[in-house]
N, C-alpha and C positions, 0 to 999 in steps of 0.2 A: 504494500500500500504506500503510494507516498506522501513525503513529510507532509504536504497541506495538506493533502486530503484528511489525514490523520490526523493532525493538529483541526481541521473545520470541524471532523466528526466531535470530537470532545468540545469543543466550542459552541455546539447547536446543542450538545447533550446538556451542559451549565447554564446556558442560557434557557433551555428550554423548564430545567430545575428551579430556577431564580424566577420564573412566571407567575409561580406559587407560592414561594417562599418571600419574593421581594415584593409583593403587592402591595401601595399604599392603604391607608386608613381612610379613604374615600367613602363619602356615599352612593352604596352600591346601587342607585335611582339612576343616579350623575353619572355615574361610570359607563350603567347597560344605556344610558340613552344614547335612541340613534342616531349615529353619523350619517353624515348627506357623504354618498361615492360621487366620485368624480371621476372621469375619462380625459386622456389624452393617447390618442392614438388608440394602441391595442393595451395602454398599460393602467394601472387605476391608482388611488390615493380618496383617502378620507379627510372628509374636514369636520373639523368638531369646534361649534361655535361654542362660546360662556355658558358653563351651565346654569349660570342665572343671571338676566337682567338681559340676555341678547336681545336686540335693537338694529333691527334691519336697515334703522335710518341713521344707523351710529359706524362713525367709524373704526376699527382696531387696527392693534398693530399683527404681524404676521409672524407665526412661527412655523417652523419648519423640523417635524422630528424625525429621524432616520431610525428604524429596527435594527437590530442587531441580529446576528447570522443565523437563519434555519426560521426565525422570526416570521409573523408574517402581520402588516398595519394593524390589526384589528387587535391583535393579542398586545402590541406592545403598547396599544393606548388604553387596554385594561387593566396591563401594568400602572404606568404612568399617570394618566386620566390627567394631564398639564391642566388641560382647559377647565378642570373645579378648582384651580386654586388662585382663578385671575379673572379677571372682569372684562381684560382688557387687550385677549390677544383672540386670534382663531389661530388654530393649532390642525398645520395639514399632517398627515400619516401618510408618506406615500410607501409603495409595495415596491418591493426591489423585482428585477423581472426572472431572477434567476435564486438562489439559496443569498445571495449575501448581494453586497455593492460592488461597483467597479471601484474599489478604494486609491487607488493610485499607485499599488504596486508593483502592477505588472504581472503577478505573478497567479490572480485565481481564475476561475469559472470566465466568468463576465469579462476581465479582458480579453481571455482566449477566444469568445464571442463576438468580441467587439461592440457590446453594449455600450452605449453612449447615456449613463446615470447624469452626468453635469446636464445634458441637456434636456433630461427628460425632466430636471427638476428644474431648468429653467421655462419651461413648456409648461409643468404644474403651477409656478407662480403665476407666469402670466394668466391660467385660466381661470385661479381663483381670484386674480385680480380684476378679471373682467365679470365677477359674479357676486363678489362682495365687498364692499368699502373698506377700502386698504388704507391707513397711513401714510404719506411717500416715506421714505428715508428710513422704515418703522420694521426692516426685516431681519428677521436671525432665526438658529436654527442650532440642533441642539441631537446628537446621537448617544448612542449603547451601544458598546462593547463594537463591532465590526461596523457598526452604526458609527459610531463614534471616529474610527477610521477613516469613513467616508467624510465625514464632516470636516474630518482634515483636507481631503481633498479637495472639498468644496470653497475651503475657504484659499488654499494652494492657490486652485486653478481654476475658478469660477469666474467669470465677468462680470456676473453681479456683486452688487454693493454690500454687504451685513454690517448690521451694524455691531451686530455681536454673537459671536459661535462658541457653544459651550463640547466638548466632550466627557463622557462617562465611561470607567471603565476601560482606558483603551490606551495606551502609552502611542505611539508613532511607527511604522513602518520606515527599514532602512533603506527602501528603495524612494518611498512620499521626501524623506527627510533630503535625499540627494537631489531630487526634480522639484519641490517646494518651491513657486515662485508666485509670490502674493503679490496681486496688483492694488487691491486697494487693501491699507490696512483696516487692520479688524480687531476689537474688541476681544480678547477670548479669556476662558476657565477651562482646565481640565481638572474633575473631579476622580480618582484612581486611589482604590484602596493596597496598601504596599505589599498585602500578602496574597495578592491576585494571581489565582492560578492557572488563570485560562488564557488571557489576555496579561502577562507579568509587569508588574508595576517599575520593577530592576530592568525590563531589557529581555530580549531573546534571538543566542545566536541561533540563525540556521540559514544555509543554504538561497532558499528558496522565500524563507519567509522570517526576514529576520525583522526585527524591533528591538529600537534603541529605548533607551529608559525615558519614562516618564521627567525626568528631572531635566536629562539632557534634550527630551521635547520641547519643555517650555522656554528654554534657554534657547535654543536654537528658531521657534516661531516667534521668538521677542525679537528676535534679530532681525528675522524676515517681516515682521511687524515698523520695524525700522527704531524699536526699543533698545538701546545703547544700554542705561543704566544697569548697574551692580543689581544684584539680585539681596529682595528685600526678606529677612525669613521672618516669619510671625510663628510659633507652637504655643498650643491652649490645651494640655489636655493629652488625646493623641489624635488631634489636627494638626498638619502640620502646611503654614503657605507661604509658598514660591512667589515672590512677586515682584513685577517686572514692570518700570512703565514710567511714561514722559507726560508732560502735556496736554497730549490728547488721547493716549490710549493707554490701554493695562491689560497685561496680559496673566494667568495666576493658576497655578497648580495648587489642586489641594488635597492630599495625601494624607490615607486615614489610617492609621498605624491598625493592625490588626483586620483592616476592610478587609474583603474579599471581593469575588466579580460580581460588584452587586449592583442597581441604583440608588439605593438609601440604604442610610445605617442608622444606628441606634442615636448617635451622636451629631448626626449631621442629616437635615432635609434638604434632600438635592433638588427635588423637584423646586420647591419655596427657597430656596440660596442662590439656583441658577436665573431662576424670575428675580430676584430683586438684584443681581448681577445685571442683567438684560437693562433692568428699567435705570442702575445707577447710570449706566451708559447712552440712554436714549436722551433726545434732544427734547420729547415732548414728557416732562415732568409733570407726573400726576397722581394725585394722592388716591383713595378709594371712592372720592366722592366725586370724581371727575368724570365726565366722557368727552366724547368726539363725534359729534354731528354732521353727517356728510351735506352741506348745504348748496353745493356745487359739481354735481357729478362731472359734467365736461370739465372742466379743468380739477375735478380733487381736493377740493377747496373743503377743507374743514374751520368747523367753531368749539373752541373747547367750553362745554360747561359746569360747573361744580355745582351740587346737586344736593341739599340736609334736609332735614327735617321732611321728611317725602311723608311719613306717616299721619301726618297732618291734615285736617281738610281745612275748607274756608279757602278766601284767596290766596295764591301764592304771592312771594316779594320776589321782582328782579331786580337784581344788583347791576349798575353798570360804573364802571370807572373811569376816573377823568384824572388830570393832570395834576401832581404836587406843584413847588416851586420848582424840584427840577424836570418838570415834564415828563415823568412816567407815572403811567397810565396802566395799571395792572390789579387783579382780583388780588394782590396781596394786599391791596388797601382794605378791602374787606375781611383780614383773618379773624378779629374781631367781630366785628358787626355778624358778619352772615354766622356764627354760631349762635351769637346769641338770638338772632330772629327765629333760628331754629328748635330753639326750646319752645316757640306758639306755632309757627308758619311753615312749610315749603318754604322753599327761598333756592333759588337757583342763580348761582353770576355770570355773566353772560360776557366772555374776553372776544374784544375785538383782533381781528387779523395781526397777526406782529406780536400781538399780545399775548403770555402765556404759553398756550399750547397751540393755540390759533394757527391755522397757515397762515404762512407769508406771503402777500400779494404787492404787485408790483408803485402801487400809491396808493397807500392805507393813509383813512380818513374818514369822519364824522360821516359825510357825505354819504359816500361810496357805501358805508355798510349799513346806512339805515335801509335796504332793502333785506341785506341779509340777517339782518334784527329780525324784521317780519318773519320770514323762513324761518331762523333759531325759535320764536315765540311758540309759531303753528307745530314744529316740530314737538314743544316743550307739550301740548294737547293739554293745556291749562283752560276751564273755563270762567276764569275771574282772576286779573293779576295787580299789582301794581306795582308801580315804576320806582325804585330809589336810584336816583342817577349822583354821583357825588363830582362836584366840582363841573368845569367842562363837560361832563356827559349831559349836562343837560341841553346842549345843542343837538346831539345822538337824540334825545329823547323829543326834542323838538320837532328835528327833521324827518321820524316815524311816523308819529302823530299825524303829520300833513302828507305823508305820500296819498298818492290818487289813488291807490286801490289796498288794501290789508288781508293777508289769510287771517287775521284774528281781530278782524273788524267788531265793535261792541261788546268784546272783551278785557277792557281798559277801566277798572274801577278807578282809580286816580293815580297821583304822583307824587312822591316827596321828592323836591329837590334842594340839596343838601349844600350852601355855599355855592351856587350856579355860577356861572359865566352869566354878565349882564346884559342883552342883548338888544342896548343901547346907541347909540354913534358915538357916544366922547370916549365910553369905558369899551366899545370894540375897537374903535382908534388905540387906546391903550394896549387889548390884548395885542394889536397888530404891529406896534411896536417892541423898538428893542426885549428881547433874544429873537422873535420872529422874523420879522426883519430883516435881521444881520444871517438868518439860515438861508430865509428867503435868495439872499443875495448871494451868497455863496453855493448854495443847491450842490451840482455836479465836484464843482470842486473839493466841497465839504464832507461832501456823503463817501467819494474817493480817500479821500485822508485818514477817515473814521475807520472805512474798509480794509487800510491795512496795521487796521489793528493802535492807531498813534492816542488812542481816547481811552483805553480799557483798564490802565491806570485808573485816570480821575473817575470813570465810573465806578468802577471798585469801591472807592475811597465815597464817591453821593452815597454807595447804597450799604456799606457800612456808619456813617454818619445819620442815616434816615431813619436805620434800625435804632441807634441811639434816641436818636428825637421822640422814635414814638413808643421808645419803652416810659420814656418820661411823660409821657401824655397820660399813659393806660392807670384808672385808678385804681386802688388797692383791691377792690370789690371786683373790678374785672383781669386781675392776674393771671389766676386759673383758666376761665376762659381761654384765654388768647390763646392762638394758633401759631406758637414761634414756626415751627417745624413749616407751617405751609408759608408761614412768612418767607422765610428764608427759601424755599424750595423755589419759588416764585422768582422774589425779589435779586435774589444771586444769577436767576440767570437773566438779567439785563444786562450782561457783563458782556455776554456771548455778542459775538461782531455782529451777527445777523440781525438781533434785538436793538442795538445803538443803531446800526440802520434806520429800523423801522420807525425807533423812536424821532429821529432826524428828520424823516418825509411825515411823519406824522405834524410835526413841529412846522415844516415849510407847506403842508397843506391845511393846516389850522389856520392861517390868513385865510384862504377862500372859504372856508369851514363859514367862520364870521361873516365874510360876503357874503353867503349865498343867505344868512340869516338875521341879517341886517335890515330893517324895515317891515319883515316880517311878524305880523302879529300872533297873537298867542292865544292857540286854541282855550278855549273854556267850557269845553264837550265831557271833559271829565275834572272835578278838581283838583288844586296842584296846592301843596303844601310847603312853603319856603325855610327852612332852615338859616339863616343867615349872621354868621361869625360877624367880629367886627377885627378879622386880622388886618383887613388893612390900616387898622392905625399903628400898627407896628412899620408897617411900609412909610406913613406921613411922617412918623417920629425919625424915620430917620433917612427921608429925601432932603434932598438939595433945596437949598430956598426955594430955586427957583422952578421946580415939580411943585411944591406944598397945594398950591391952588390945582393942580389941577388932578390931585389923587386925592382932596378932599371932595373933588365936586364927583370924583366915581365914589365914592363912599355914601354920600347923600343921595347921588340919581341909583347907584344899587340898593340902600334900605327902601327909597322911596318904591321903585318898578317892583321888586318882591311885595312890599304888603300891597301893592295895585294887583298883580298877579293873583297871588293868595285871596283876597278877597273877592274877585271878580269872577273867580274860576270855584268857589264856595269851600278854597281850602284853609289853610291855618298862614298866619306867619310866625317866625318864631323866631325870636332876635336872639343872638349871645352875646354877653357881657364878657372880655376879658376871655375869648377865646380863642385857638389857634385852628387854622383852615381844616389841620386835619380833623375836624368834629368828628367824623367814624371813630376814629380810636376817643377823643378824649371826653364826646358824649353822645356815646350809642345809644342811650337810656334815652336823649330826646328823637334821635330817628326813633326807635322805637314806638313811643309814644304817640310819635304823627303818623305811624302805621298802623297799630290800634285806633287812631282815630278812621282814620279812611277805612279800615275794616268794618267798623258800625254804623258808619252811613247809610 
C-alpha cells in the first residue's frame, strides 16, 4: 500500500472518530436545520444562514469552511454548526469532488485528477454572492484537518481577497510550504493540538507527503504575509501562542499542549476564538446589537444598524448622529443615550455611509442619504417611530421629512431634536464658514494629503481627547450604563484612512447640505421637540472682539427659531443652562423625557 494512501486511510479513520466525539454543545434544532444546497456545475456546497434572527434584507459577512479528508459538507457542519454561534456570517460547506482537497501538494487523488478546488471555490463564492447579501471586503474561510491544508492553499494561491483564514488541526505540507506565494496578504490563526497524531503538530518526514511543523508554518506564512517581526510567545495554562505581526496584519499559532486531532478542546472554543479572530480583523466592527441592511443591491451599498430594546412595544426611537466640534459624526455619540432609551423603547441608530459600519460611497452627505433613510426606516417595519437627530442630523431629518414620496409615509409620531443646526441665513453663513470653507477650498488637494495617511496622528490624539471630554460629562448615576466598549469600538476607528476621508467630503459637502436647506421651511405635520444647550456662550467668551456680535446674534436667532419651531409644530422647547453641546452624554435624562412626552401624545 503506499505511504499516502496509508497515511489518508488512518486520517479518514480519526476524522471520521472525532464526528462523534468532537461535536459541539449546540442546539440540536440549530444544528439539524436545513441547509439550502447549492450547484455549481456538477459539484455542490451548503449554505447555512444564522440560526437566529436571518434577514433576507440584511446583509453578512461570508465564510467559507473546508471538510477534512473522507469528510463529507453535511457531517462537518454537524460537527461545527459555525452558523449558531454568530449572527453575522453565512457559512458555505462546500463538498470536495473526490475523498479530500487538491491541497497544494502535488502529491494526492485530486491533483493526479486534475481537479481544479481554487476554482471551484471561487465559482461557489460568486454564486452565493449572487443569491445572498454579501459584505464587500467581509470574506474568510476556515478548514479541519486536510480541510485545513486546503485552506492553506487557498490562501497561497487564490486570487481572491480574505480577509482572514483560520486552520485547525493541520500543520503545512512541505511541498505548499516550497510553492507558497500569497498575493494578497491575509489575516490568519492556526489552531493545532501538539500531541496530534494524525495530522502531527512537530512535523512529518516522508517521501511523498511530508509536513513541516506547525511552528515552522506560522513563521514561515508570517513571512509570506510580508510579517518581518520577532515572534511574540504568550502561555496560559497549556495554551501556548505564536504571534506574528505589523500594522496591518497578525498572523498566530495556537498550540494546545496535550490537544489531539480535534476541533475543540476542553480548554479552548475554537469555533467562538476563530469568530472573534475573524471579527478583530474585519473593517466592519460590530457589536451583537448590530446589522447590515442591504439598501442598495446594484451597487452593494449597505446601512449599518444597532438595534436594543426590541422587546418592547409602543413607538420605537431612531437615533441619528451629527457633528461634535470636530466633525464626526458617528452612533458612538449614542453609547449612552441609546441604552438607556432601551430600558422603555426599541431604539434603533441608524449610521450614515462613511459612518460606522456603513458603506463607503463616493460623496456622502445629508442630502444624498435622506433617500436611503426612507429605505433603512421601511426596512426597520416599524409602525410608529420617532426621530432623535442630535446636532446636525437635524438637517438629515429635515430633508426626509420633505422628500416627495416615503415607504413609511404617516409613520412619523414626532421629533426631538437635540442642539440642531439652525436653519437660519446668519447662523448657516456661520456653519459655512471657516473649517468649511477652508475644506471646501482645498477639496482634491486635501482629501489626497489625508489619503496618504499625513492626518492619522492628530486624529488619534481628537478621538483620545473626546473620550476624555465625555467621561467628564457622564454623571455618577449614569456610569454603569455607559457603553465604553462600543464607544471605543466605534470611535477608534475614525483613525482608519478610509473614515478621515469620508469624514473630509462629508465636511466639504455640508456647505451644500445648508444650501439646499436654507429658506426652506419646517414641516409641522408631526411635532418637533427642541432641546437646546447654550454652548455657544463658551464660543462668545472666548471670540475675538470682533466675532462677539455676530455669534451672539446666532445665539438669540437659535433660542428664538427653536421655541418658534417647538411651539408651532405642538412640541416642547427645552432650554439648558450651563450646558455642553454634547447633551446625549451629559443629559440623556432630558432627551428622555421629551421622548416620553411625544410617546403620550
Amino acid at each position: 500500500m503506499p505511504r499516502y494512501t496509508y497515511f489518508l486511510l488512518n486520517l479518514v479513520i480519526a476524522i471520521g472518530l472525532l464526528s462523534g466525539c468532537n461535536s459541539t454543545d449546540k442546539d440540536s434544532a440549530s444544528i439539524n436545520e436545513e441547509a439550502a444546497l447549492g450547484r455549481v456545475a456538477e459539484r455542490s456546497y451548503l449554505v447555512a444562514t444564522p440560526s437566529k434572527n436571518f434577514d433576507e434584507n440584511k446583509s453578512y459577512k461570508l465564510l467559507i469552511a473546508f471538510h477534512g479528508s473522507g469528510q463529507i459538507a453535511k457531517d462537518f457542519r454537524d460537527m461545527v454548526s459555525i452558523e449558531s454561534s454568530s449572527d453575522n456570517y453565512i457559512v458555505v460547506y462546500p463538498q470536495s469532488k473526490v475523498e479530500e482537497w487538491n491541497e497544494g501538494c502535488n502529491c494526492n487523488k485530486p491533483h493526479r485528477l486534475g481537479i481544479d478546488d481554487l476554482g471551484f471555490i471561487e465559482d461557489v463564492i460568486a454564486d452565493v454572492r449572487s443569491s445572498y447579501n454579501i459584505i464587500d471586503n467581509e470574506l474568510y474561510a476556515v478548514g479541519f484537518s486536510q480541510g485545513g491544508l486546503f485552506a492553506q492553499n487557498v490562501m497561497c494561491n487564490s486570487k481572491l481577497q480574505f480577509k482572514a483564514i483560520a486552520s485547525v488541526a493541520s500543520p503545512m505540507s512541505v511541498r505548499l510550504s516550497e510553492a507558497c506565494n500569497i498575493k494578497n496578504n491575509t489575516n490568519y490563526m492556526m489552531v493545532h493540538g501538539k500531541a496530534d497524531q494524525a495530522l502531527p503538530y512537530r512535523g512529518l518526514n516522508d517521501k511523498n507527503f511530508g509536513l513541516i511543523s506547525s511552528e515552522s508554518a506560522i513563521e514561515l506564512i508570517a513571512k509570506k504575509n510580508d510579517i518581518y517581526a520577532d515572534v511574540e510567545l504568550e502561555t496560559v495554562g497549556n495554551i501556548s501562542k505564536y504571534i506574528y505581526k505589523n500594522d496591518s496584519h497578525i498572523n498566530q499559532l495556537i498550540g494546545i499542549a496535550g490537544g489531539g486531532h480535534r476541533w475543540t478542546f476542553d480548554s479552548f472554543d475554537t469555533t467562538n476564538e476563530i469568530l472573534s479572530f475573524f471579527d478583530s480583523n474585519s473593517k466592519n466592527q460590530m457589536d451583537s446589537y448590530s446589522k447590515m441592511y442591504r439598501v442598495d443591491q446594484e451597487n452593494n451599498k449597505d446601512v449599518n444598524v444597532r438595534s436594543m430594546g426590541l422587546e418592547h412595544s409602543g413607538p420605537a426611537i431612531i437615533l441619528l448622529s451629527g457633528f461634535n466640534q470636530n466633525y464626526h459624526s458617528d452612533s458612538a455619540w449614542f453609547s449612552l443615550l441609546q441604552p438607556l432609551i432601551a430600558k422603555t423603547h426599541r431604539v434603533h441608530a441608524i449610521e450614515r455611509f462613511g459612518n460606522g459600519s456603513s458603506s463607503m460611497v463616493a460623496e456622502p452627505s445629508y442630502a444624498s442619504f435622506a433617500p436611503v433613510l426612507d429605505k433603512t426606516l421601511g426596512m426597520l417595519n416599524e409602525e410608529e417611530f420617532i426621530i432623535v437627530s442630535f446636532s446636525s442630523a437635524n438637517i438629515l431629518a429635515h430633508l426626509w421629512q420633505n422628500l416627495p414620496s416615503s415607504e413609511v409615509e404617516g409613520h412619523l409620531k414626532g421629533m426631538v431634536w437635540v442642539d440642531p443646526d439652525i436653519l437660519l441665513p446668519h447662523s448657516i453663513s456661520l456653519y459655512q464658514d471657516w473649517p468649511v470653507s477652508w475644506y471646501r477650498e482645498k477639496g482634491d488637494v486635501l482629501l489626497e494629503h489625508i489619503q496618504q495617511g499625513n492626518w492619522t496622528e492628530k486624529t488619534r490624539d481628537k478621538v483620545t481627547n473626546e473620550r476624555i471630554a465625555v467621561s467628564e460629562l457622564i454623571s455618577d448615576n449614569n456610569k454603569e450604563t455607559m457603553d465604553w466598549q462600543y464607544f471605543d469600538l466605534i470611535s477608534q476607528s475614525r483613525s482608519d484612512i478610509d473614515k478621515q476621508v469620508n469624514r473630509a467630503k462629508e465636511i466639504i459637502n455640508y456647505y451644500d447640505d445648508l444650501a439646499i436647506v436654507e429658506g426652506n421651511g419646517i414641516s409641522t405635520d408631526a411635532p418637533i421637540t427642541v432641546i437646546d444647550t447654550d454652548f455657544e456662550s463658551f464660543d462668545i467668551a472666548n471670540a475675538d472682539e470682533a466675532d462677539v456680535d455676530s455669534l451672539l446674534l446666532w445665539q438669540q436667532e437659535g433660542s428664538q427659531w427653536s421655541q418658534f419651531i417647538s411651539e408651532n409644530s405642538g412640541g416642547q422647547y427645552v432650554p439648558l443652562l450651563n450646558s455642553d453641546h454634547m447633551a446625549v452624554f451629559q443629559h440623556p435624562e432630558e432627551v428622555i423625557k421629551a421622548i416620553s412626552y411625544l410617546s403620550n401624545q
